[in-house]
N, C-alpha and C positions, 0 to 999 in steps of 0.2 A: 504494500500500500504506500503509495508515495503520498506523503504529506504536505499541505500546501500553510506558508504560516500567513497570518493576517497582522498585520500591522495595524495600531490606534493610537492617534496620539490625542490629548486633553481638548481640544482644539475639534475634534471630529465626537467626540466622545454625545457632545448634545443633541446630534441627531439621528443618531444610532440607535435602536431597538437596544435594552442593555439584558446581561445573567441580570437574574434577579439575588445581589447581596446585603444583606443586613447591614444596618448603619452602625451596628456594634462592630463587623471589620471591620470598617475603614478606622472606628474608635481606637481598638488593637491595633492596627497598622494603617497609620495616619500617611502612611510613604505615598499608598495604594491611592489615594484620593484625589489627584490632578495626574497622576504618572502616565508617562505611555508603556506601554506594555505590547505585546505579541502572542496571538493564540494560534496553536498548532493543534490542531487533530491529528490524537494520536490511533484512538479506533473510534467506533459509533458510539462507544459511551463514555473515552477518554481523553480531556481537552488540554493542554500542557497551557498555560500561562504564565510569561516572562515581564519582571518586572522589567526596564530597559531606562538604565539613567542617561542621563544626561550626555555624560560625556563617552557613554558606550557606540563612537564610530564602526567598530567594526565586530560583528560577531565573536566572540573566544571562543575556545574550545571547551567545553563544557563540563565535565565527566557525569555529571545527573541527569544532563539533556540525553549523552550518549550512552548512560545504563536505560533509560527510560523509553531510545530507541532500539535498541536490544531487546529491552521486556517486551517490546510491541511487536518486533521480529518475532520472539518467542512462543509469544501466544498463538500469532498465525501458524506457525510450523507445524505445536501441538494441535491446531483447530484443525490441520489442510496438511499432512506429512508429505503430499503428491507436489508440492507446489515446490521442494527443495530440489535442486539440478546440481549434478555435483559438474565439477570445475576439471573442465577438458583442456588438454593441451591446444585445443581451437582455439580456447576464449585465450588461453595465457599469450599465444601468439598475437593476435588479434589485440590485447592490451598492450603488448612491449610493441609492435608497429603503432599504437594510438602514442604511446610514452615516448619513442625514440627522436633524441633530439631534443627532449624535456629538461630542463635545469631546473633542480628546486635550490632556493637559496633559501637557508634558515638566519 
């Protein structure tokens, strides 16, 4: 399932159909109350929401975004076992021609 994320920012937030949350979060977590944020679906019944400050230019690398796209891996595999394709020397070829000539610089 590829995930598509949505983007909000404070600004857009007033004419937006909203989740319906209690005025006691934003009491608890005062952050959440003008923030822009990002929601990802993760399945039909799991929504990942990112709070997203200010000065976050450019996505990082997550480790709870990427356990939590794993778990969502996971469950489909358990749900659908027929959907895993193991990994042929086609695709590895077909990836080192898509890579060659690729520099990553760290």
């Amino acid at each position: 399932m590829t995930s598509k994320i949505y983007s909000v920012n404070p600004k857009e937030k007033e004419n937006l159909p909203s989740l319906p949350v209690p005025q006691s979060f934003y009491k608890d977590n005062p952050q959440w109350a003008n923030a822009s944020f990002k929601i990802e679906v993760l399945s039909d019944n799991t929504l990942l929401v990112r709070l997203v400050s200010e000065d976050d230019d450019e996505e990082e690398e997550d480790p709870q975004m990427l356990r939590l796209f794993l778990d969502a891996l996971m469950a489909d595999v358990i749900k659908d076992p027929s959907i895993l394709v193991p990994y042929t020397a086609e695709m590895k070829a077909e990836a080192d021609a898509l890579l060659e000539g690729v520099i990553v610089e760290e």
